[in-house]
Steps between C-alpha positions, in 0.01 A plus 500: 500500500249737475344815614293387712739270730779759517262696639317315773831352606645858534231631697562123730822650516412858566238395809786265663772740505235763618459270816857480560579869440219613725678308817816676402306813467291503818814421716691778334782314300807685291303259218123552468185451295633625203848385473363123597239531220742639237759197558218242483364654170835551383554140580222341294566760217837347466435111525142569297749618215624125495160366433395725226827459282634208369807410668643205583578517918171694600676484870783719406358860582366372788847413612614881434202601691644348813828630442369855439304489853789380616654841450261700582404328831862584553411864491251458768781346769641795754715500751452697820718458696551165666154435346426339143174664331264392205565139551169415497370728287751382235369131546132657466631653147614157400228325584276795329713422144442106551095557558528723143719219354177230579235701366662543167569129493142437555543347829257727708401264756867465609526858493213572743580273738877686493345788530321371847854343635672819435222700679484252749903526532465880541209506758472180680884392541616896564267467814663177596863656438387727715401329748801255516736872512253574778587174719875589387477823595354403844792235605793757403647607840625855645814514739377791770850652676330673807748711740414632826619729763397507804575581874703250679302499753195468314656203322316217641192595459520636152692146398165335663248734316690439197506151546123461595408756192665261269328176651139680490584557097623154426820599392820298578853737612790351275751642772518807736830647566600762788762775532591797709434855364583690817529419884104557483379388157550149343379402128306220397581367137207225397475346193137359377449310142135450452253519176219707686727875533157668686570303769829595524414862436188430824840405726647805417193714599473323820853494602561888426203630736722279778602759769870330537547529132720842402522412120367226191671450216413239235608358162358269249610275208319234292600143586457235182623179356469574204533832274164614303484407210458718182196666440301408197205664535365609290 
């Protein structure tokens, strides 16, 4: 090949993985403008080398290509935690290498319109993740444990006020218990699992400005069916 079209399809290849390191860059990756555009270049250096020697299996560097990012996107993966890190950004470095790998094959239209799924992968379907996390995030439930003492002769009415508070809110009481603390105070143990905690935390407001009420005490844990899943952003 000559001159000329190693040139024009490196600088195809230099513009795409521009794009793709700019999202990276913007959004503050571990992997940014320059490491994106180095693996791409690197990339069609490697797999150009195939078309401007004679060899016999011009698809054999390519294959060591993918092995090498292979390694290195392995470099990219953290842990933190119960959290995985660089997922994503791993992915992106593969995909980068592939978009180098078309360019020096001379298939530049296919690379292009990789380069707009990636970027469309990064942008478009990250705000749809989060969106979908949002909606998980939302159902995911909190179990309130909210202890009172009060006077037992104030009992009554702070059971109605608490009762009424909790209606006005929307909430639903799981169960209320009642013991003895003294001859003249009693406790109230109510338990509360609900996915909208300011609520919750609006009952407790209200109930502790009740005159009958001596003390509030409250607890919290996170209800779910399921455990969260690993992280793998980004």
């Amino acid at each position: 090949m000559d001159l000329a079209t190693f040139f024009i399809r490196l600088l195809i290849c230099f513009i795409l993985s521009i794009l793709i390191g700019l999202e990276r860059q913007l959004r503050h990756r571990m992997v940014g403008l320059r490491t994106n555009v180095l693996v791409c270049i690197g990339a069609f250096l490697f797999v150009y080398l195939s078309f401007g020697i004679n060899v016999s299996d011009q698809t054999r560097i390519a294959a060591q290509v993918v092995s090498g990012i292979g390694f290195l996107g392995a470099g990219v993966i953290l842990r933190d935690g119960s959290k995985i890190k660089g997922l994503n950004t791993a992915a992106t470095l593969w995909c980068v290498a592939a978009i180098g790998t078309l360019c020096a094959s001379g298939l530049v239209l296919e690379a292009t319109i990789g380069t707009i799924f990636v970027l469309l992968s990064n942008v478009i379907l990250r705000l749809f993740s989060l969106f979908i996390m949002g909606k998980v995030k939302a159902s995911e439930k909190e179990k309130y444990i909210i202890r009172i003492n009060c006077k037992k002769t104030k009992e009554e009415k702070v059971r109605t006020s608490f009762a009424k508070t909790i209606d006005d809110n929307d909430l639903v009481l799981n169960s209320l218990e009642r013991s003895e603390i003294t001859e003249e105070e009693v406790k109230l143990k109510a338990i509360m699992i609900t996915s909208t905690p300011s609520k919750v935390e609006m009952v407790i407001n209200k109930i502790s400005t009740n005159p009958g009420v001596v003390s509030i005490t409250w607890e919290h844990e996170k209800v779910s069916k399921t455990d969260n899943e690993d992280s793998d952003e980004e």
